[in-house]
N, C-alpha and C positions, 0 to 999 in steps of 0.2 A: 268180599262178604263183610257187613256190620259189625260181625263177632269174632272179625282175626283177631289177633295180639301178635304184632309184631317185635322179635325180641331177638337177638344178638346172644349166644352161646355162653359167652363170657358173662354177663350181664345177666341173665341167668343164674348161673351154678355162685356166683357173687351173691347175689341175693339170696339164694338158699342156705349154703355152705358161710354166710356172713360169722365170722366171732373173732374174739383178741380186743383188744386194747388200743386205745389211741394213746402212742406214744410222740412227742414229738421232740424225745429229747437229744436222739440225733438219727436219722437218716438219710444216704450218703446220694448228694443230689445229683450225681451222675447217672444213677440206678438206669432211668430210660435208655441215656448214650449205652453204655454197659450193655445192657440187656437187646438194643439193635444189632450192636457188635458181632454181641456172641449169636444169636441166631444167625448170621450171614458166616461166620467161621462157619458151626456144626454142621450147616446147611449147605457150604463150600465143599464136605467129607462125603454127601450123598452120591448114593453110585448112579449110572444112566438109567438104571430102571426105575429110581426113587424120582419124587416128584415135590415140589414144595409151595407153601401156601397156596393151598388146595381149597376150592372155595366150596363150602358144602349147606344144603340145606336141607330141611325135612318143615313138613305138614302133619301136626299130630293134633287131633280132638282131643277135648279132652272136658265131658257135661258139654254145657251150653258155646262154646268157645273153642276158636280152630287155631291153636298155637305154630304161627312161624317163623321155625328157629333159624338161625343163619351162624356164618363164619370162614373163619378160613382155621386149617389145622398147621404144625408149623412145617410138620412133614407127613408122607404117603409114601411108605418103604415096603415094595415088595420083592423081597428076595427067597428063592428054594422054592416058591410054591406059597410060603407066606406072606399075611399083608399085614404089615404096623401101624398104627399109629404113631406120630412122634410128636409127644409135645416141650418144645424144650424150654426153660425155665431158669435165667442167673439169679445169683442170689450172692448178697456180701456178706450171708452167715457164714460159719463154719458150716463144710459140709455135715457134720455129727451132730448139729442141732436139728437134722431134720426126721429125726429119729430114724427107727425102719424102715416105715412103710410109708414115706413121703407129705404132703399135705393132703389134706382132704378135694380140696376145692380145686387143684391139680389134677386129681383122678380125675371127678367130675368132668370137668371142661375136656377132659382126652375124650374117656367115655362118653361124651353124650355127640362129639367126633365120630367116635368108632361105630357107633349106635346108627348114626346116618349114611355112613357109608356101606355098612353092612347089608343095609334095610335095601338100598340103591343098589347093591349088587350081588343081591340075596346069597349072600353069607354064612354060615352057619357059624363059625369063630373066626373072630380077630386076633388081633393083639393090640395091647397099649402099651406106650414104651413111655416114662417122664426121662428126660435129659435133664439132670441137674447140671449147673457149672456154677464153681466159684469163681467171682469176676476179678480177685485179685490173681490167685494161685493156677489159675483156668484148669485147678482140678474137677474132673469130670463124674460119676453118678450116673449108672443106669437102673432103671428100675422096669423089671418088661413081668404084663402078667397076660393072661391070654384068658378072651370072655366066651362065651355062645352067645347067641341070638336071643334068647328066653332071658337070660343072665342083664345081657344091655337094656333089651324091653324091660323088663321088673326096675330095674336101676331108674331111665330115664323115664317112667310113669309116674313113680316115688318123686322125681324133682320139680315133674311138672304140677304133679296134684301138691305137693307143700307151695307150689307157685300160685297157685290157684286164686288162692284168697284175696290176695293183694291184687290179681292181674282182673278180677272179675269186681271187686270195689271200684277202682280208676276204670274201667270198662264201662259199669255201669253209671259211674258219675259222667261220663264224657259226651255218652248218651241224653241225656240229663242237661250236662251243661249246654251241648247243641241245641237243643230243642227249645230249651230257654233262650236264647240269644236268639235263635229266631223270630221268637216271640216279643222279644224284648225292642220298648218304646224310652224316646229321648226321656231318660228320668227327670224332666222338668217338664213343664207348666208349656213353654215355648221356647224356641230358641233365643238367646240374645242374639244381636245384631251380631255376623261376623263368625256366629257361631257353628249353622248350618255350613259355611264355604268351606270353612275347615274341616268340618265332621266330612264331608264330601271329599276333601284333598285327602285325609290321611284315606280314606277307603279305596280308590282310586289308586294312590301307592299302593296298595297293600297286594289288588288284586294285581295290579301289573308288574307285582314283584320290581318296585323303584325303589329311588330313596328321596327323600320330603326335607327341603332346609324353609322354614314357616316363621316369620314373622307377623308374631300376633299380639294386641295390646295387650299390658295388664288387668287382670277386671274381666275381663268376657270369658272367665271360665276355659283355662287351654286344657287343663287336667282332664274333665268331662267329654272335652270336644276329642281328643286322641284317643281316650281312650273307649268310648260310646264305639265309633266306628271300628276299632279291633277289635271286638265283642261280636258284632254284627258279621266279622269279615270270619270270627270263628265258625260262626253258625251257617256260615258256608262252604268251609270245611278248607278255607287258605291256612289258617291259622292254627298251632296247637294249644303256643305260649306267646304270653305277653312278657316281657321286661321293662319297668318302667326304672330309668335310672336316672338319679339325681345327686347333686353332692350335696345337698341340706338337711336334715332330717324334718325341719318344718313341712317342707314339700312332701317328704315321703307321707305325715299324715293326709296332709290333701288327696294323695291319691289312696292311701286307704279309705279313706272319705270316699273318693268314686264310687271304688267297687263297693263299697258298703250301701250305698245310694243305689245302685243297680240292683242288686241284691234285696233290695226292699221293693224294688219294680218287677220280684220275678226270677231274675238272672240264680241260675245255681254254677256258682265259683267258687273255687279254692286260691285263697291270695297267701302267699308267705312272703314277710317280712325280715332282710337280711338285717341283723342290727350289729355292729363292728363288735371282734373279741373281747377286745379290755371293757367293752361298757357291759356285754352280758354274764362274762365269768362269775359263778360266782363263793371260788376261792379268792384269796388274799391278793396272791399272787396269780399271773396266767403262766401258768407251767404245765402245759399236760403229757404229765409224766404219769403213769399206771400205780404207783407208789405213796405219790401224793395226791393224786386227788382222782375221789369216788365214783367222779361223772365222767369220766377219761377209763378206767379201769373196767374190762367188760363190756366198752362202748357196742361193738359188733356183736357182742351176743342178745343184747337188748334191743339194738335196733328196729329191728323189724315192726319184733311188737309192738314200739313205741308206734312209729309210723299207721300202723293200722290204726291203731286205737285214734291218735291225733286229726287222721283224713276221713275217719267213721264219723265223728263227732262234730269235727268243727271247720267252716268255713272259712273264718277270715283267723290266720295265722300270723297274729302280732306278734312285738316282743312278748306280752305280758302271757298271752297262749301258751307258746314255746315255751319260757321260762317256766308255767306250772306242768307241763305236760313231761317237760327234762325231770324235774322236783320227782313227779310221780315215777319214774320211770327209769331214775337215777342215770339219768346219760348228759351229756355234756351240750347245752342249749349252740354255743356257734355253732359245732358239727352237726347238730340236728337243724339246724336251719337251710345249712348248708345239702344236706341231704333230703328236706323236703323239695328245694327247688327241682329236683329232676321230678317229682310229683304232678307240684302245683300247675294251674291256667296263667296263674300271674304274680310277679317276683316281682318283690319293690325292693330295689338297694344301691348302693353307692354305685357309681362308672368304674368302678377298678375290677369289678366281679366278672367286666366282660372285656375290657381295654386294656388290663392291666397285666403284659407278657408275666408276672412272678404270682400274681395269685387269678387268674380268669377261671372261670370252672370249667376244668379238663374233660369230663366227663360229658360235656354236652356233644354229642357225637356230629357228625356234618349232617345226617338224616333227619335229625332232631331240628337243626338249625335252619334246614330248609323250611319248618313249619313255625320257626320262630320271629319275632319281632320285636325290635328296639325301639322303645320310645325313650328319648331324648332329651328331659328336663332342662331347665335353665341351660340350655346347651352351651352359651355364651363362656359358662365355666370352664368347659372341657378342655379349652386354648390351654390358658396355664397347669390345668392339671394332668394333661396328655403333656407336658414338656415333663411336668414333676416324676410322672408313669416311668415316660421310658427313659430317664438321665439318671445315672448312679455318681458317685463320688467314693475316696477313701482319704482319711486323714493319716497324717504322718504316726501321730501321738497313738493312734493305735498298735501299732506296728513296734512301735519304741517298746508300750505295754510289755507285751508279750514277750517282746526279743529279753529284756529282764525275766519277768518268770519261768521262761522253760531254759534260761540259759544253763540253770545247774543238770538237767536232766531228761530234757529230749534235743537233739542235736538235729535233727532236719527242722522241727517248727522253728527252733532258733537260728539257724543257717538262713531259709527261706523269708523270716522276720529283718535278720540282721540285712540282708542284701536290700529287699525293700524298704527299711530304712534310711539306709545309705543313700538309696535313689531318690528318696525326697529331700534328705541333706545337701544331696549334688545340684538339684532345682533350684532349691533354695539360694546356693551360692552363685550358680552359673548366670543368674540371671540380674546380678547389682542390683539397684535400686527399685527396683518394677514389683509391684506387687502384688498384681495381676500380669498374668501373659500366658499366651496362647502357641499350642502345640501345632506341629505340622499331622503329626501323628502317633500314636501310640507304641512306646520304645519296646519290641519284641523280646526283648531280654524281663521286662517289666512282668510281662503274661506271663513269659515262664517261670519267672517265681512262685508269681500268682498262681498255679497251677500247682508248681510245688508244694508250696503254701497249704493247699489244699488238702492233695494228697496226706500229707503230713498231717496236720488236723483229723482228718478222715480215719486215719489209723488208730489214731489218738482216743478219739471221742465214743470209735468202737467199745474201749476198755473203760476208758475212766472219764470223771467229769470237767470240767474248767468252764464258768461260764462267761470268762469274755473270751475265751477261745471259740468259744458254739457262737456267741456274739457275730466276733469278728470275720468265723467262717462263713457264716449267712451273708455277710455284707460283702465278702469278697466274692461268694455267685453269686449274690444281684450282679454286682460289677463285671462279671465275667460274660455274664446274659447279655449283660448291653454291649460287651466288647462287640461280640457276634453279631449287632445292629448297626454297628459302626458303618455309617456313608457321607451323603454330600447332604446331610440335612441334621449332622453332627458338627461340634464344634467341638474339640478337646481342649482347656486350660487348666491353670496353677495358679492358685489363689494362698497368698505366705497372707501369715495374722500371727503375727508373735512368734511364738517358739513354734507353731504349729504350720504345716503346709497341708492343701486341699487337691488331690485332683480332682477334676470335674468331669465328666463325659456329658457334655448338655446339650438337649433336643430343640435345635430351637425352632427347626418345622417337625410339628408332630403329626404333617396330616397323613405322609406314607403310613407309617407306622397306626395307625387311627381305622385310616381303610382297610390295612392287614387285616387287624386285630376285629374290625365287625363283619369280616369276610364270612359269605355264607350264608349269612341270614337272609331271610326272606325278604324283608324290607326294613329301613331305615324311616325314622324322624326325627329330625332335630328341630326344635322349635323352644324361643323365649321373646319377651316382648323385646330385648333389646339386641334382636340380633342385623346390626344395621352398623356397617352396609351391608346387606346378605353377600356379596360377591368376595368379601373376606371372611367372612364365617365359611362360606362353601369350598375357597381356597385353603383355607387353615386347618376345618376340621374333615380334609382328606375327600370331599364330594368331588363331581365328578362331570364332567360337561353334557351327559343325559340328564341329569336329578332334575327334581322337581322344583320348583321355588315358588314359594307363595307368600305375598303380605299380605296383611289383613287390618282396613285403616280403623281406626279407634270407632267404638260406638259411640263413645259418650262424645257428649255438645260441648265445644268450643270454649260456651259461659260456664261452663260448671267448674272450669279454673281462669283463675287470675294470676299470669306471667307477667315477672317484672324483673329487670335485669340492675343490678345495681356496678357500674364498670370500674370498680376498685379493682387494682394489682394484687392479687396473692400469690406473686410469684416470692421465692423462700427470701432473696433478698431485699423486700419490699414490706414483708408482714410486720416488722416492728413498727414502720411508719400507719399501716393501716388497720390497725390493732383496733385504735378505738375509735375511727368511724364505725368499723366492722360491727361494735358492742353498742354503737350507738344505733346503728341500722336494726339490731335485730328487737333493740326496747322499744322502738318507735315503732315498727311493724306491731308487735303484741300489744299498745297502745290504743293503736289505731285497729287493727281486725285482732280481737280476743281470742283465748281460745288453745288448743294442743296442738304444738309446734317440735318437729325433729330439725335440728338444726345439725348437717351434718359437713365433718371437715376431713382433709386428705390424710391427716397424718395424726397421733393422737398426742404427741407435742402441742401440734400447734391449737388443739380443739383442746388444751391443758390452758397454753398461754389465752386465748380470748376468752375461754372460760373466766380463769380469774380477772381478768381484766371487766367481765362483765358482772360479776357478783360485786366485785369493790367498788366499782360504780352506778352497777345498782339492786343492791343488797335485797330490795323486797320482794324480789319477782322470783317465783318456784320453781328451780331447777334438777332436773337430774342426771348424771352422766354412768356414759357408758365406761366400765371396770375393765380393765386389765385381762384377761384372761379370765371372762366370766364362766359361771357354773349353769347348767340350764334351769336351775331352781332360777337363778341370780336374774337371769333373760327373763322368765316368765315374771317376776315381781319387777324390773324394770317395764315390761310392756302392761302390767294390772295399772302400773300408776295412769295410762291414756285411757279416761274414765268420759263417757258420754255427758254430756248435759254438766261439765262443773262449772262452778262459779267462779273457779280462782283459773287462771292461765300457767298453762305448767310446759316448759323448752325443755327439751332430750337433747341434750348434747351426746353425739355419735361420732362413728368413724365412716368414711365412705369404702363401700366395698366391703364392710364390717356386717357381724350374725343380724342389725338393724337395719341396713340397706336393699336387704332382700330376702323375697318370700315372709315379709313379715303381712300381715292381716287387719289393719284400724279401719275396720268399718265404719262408716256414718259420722261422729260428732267427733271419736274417739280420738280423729286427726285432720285438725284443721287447716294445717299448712307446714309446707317444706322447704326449706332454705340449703341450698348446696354452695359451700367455701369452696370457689377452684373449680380448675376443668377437670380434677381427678387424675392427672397425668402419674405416672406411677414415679417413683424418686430415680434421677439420674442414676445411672451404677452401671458396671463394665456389662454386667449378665444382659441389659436391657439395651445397650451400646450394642454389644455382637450383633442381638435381634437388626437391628436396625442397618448395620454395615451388612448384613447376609441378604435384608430382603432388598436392599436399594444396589447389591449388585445383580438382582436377578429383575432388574430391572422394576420395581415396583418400590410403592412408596415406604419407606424404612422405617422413617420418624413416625408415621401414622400407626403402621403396624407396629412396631415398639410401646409407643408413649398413648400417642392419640386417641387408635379406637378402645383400647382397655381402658383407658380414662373416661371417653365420655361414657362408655359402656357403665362406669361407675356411677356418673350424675344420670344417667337415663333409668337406671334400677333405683336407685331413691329418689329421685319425682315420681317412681310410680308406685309409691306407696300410698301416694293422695288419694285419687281416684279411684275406687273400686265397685262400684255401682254408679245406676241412673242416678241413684239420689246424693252420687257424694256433692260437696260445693267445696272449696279450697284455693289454698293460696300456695302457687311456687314462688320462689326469689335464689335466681341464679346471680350470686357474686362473683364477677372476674370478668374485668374488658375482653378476655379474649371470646367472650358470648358474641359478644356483635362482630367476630371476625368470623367471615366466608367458609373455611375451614371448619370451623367448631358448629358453624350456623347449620350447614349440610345435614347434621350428622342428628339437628333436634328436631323432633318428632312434630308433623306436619302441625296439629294440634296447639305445640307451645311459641306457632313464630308471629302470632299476632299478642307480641308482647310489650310492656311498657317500660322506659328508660327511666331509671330513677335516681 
């Protein structure tokens, strides 16, 4: 039927029974271990006639709408004639904080349990039993009361009708959204060239539940083209939710930009926008503690409301939405973001939301995820930051910290601190001169520190505060998370820096881990203009020898850029001698074709030294360069300066790889031409050594994967800032001999090899 609502028990009585506070100022991150435990203990003690996770469902109308509800209960105890419910529940409070009469939202989820199997085996009374247990003391809590039939009916009517409202809004929006997306035409004029094959590849995926690795140029609109056909693919009822995930924020506007464009063609969607912690807070500090700050205090008893009122209202769910709808409603904007996404049609946010094992959103169930899809942005990112995802580290000097502060007066953190000290002191020495080196394996006696460590902490943070204790506790379960990923696609090392030693656990293939982590979902796309060669994007980021693969060759004409290679050395010990042809090449190019020019270099050293080199020699020509650890006020007033139609010729001095090399937007006049210093190779170092020694014994190229393809992947994302329409005209100037070698030649985009030597 049209008008089920399918919904999960739990999920449910959550929603209704929602209140408390977002605290985050410690909660003991074993809780889940813990709480699997102890179910399997209690559930070890049931007699032969008990039965466990019991899977029950029921069909209830309720108005216009046929609610159904599912689950499994933890236990089904019938003993003497009686039948129980048993829902058992750990907890690291004291048992005596949970007053009398248990939680609220504990009852609920038994009873609405007890309510379906009563009804299934027409009943007249149950019983509901809660199992509390403390997971330290595995002191125990029974709480048993016994209902009638009229008793559970009255009960679960009351949840469903306070359900109601919410479940009949996104009911009726979804309706709505379908019917539009059916309805719904390419929001442009015509396709661009390249544009249709793609809208057709990701649909295609979608419906045959694949995964899509898409090489598509810059300029031909990839944003519109993925996500046009997910739209269409909802309205035929593959799809529930879109994710569009990207690590820029520039891009996230683009694709608010879409759905905003569809939405003006018609389309009724809900988009929410994840925008990171620290940038939406808006206390001083990000602390959310119920004490200190207003929007954290009472989060769960206002939520709901907020919710309704925000998906009644409004469509497209920016930061600046969320922020006033938090204001109004006094709740906490990252959590509310966070919680619209199980709402919305489509979710714009960073790759960590759904790749990332420490923060992914837990809550999105596998049922969910069948109707879900990943799109892919700039996917070319994903390499280094699926290494960054899944690799932890811990420093000596932490551990030193702490072993001083709790010395006078806790003896386990201090013990546990002291040993793990010691054990980087030991590193430290055992290994003479070397100041990187590499483990066979992770020293067992190590973890169970670590572990201690914990414990210890754990105890601790229950009573009182320390905040590099909370600190260091966080950071040693990341570390512990990654232990437990520990395989043949890990590298363990020991990085000494002075007084300080590093362990490192580093991913240096993250494609298992990649595939893990997007398991589930419906379908996959990964697509950027520079994902070339695909056959290492699709090996890297964890694809799959069915996937889909598609290039798509540039629209624009051949003449609308001017390729010229200039075959000066920038290798690091060669730049002092080619410093000032470098400064001379780039005043005689702006000479000779006028105009706004990014001129971008590998390192921001060396785009330091030809800078000066190039103002001393020639002082009149307007330059700007890219700052240090810019603000994005500071971005947006370096990019006003590329102004259409001026008179004077104005050079950007950038970083390659840098917030300027990509996703940035110079239409038309704004940018006249591109100049790339280097092949982009990333800087020698051990971390980028390993890479390299790991892929050349698995028999594939090391040095390429290591250095090469991220490198050129670097000069292929700033030449593609030139081009962005039919009407762009432009100039590239690749400097570095090694342009015209074989190697590097392969990897330039079919478009830039009818180019001139200069």
């Amino acid at each position: 039927m049209s008008n089920t609502i399918q919904i999960a028990v739990r999920t449910l009585v959550e929603h209704v029974y929602s209140s408390g506070s977002i605290d985050s100022r410690f909660r003991s991150q074993s809780t889940m271990l813990d709480g699997t435990r102890i179910h399997q203990k209690i559930q070890h003690t049931y007699q032969e006639s008990d039965q466990k996770e019991v899977y029950l469902r029921a069909e209830i109308p309720f108005k216009d709408l046929l609610f159904t509800i599912d689950g499994r209960c933890d236990g089904l105890l019938c003993r003497d004639g009686e039948v129980t419910i048993d829902e058992i529940k750990s907890t690291s409070q004291p048992l005596e904080n949970l007053g009398q009469e248990g939680i609220p939202v504990h009852w609920a989820q038994a009873i609405m349990y007890a309510y379906i199997y009563a009804k299934d085996h027409q009943l007249q009374e149950i019983f509901v039993q809660l199992t509390y247990v403390q997971v330290e003391s595995d002191e125990k809590r029974y709480l048993k009361k016994c209902f009638t039939f009229e008793e559970l009916e009255v009960f679960v009517h009351e949840v469903v009708e306070n359900y109601y409202p919410y479940a009949k809004l996104l009911h009726d929006h979804r309706k709505e959204r379908n019917e539009s997306s059916k309805q719904l035409v390419f929001p442009f004029e015509s396709y661009r060239a390249g544009q249709r094959k793609l809208a057709g590849g990701v649909y295609k995926t979608i419906s045959e539940e694949k995964s899509l690795f898409v090489k598509a140029p810059t300029g031909i609109g990839k944003t519109i083209s993925t996500f046009f056909p997910a739209v269409k693919a909802m309205g035929e009822g593959y799809l529930n939710r879109i994710f569009y995930l990207t690590a820029k924020t520039i891009t996230r506007t683009t694709a608010e930009e879409a759905v905003g464009r569809m939405r003006s063609c018609g389309l009724f969607m809900k988009s929410v926008t994840i925008t990171a912690k620290d940038k939406v807070c808006f206390k001083d500090e990000t602390k959310c503690q119920k004490d200190y700050c207003e929007f954290a205090d009472g989060y769960y008893d206002r939520i709901n409301e907020a919710i309704l009122d925000i998906v009644s209202n409004e469509s497209c769910m920016n930061r600046e939405v969320i922020e006033n709808y938090s204001r109004k409603h006094t709740i906490c904007p990252f959590e509310f973001s966070i919680d619209l996404t199980y709402v919305a049609d489509a979710v714009i946010c960073d790759y960590n939301y759904i790749f990332d094992p420490r923060v992914s959103l837990k809550r999105l169930f596998e049922e969910q995820k069948k109707s879900t899809l990943l799109l892919v942005d700039e996917a070319h990112n994903l390499v280094d930051r699926g290494r960054e995802m899944f690799s932890a580290s811990l420093n000596k000097d932490l551990f030193l910290q702490l072993k001083k502060e709790f010395k006078a007066f806790n003896k386990v953190i201090y013990d546990s601190a002291n040993k793990i000290n010691s054990w980087f002191i030991s590193m430290k020495k055992n290994n003479g001169e070397q100041n990187e080196f590499t483990l066979e394996q992770l020293d067992e006696e190590l973890i169970v520190w670590l572990n201690q460590f914990i414990e210890g902490a754990e105890t601790f943070l229950q009573k009182e505060t320390s905040p590099n204790l909370l600190e260091l506790y966080f950071k040693v379960n990341a570390f512990l998370k990654i232990v437990d990923l520990l395989d043949n696609h890990y590298i363990i090392y020991v990085e000494k820096n002075k007084n300080d030693v590093t362990l490192k656990l580093f991913c240096i293939d993250p494609s298992k881990l990649l595939q893990k982590m997007g398991k589930g979902y419906r379908s996959k796309v990964f697509f950027s203009a520079t994902l070339s060669p695909l056959s290492y994007y699709q090996d890297i980021l964890g694809g799959k020898e069915e996937d889909y693969v598609l290039s798509i060759p540039s629209p624009f004409k051949e003449e609308q850029t001017d390729i010229f290679i200039k075959p000066l050395s920038t290798r690091y010990r060669d730049r002092e001698r080619t410093k000032e042809p470098i400064a001379s090449m780039i005043y005689s190019l702006i000479q000779n074709r006028p105009g706004n020019y990014l001129v971008f270099f590998p390192s921001y050293q060396y785009l330091l030294a030809i800078y000066e080199q190039f103002i001393t020699e020639f002082p009149g020509a307007k330059t700007i360069l890219q700052g240090a650890g810019m603000s994005e006020e500071e971005r947006e007033a370096f990019l006003e300066e590329f102004k259409p139609n001026q008179t004077e010729t104005l050079i950007g001095f950038a970083v390659l790889g840098g917030v300027f090399s990509e996703g940035v937007d110079l239409k038309g006049d704004r940018l006249n031409g591109v100049v790339v210093i280097g092949v982009g190779l990333p800087q020698l170092c051990f971390e980028r050594n390993l890479i390299k020694d790991h892929f050349n014994n698995k028999e594939k190229s090391g040095y390429d994967y290591a250095y090469v393809f991220p490198g050129m992947n670097k000069v292929l994302q700033a030449g593609g800032r030139l081009i962005r329409s039919e009407e762009d005209h432009g100039t590239i100037v690749l400097v570095d001999d090694r342009f015209l070698q074989r190697r590097y030649q392969d990897l330039l985009p079919q478009e830039w090899l009818n180019f001139t030597v200069i």
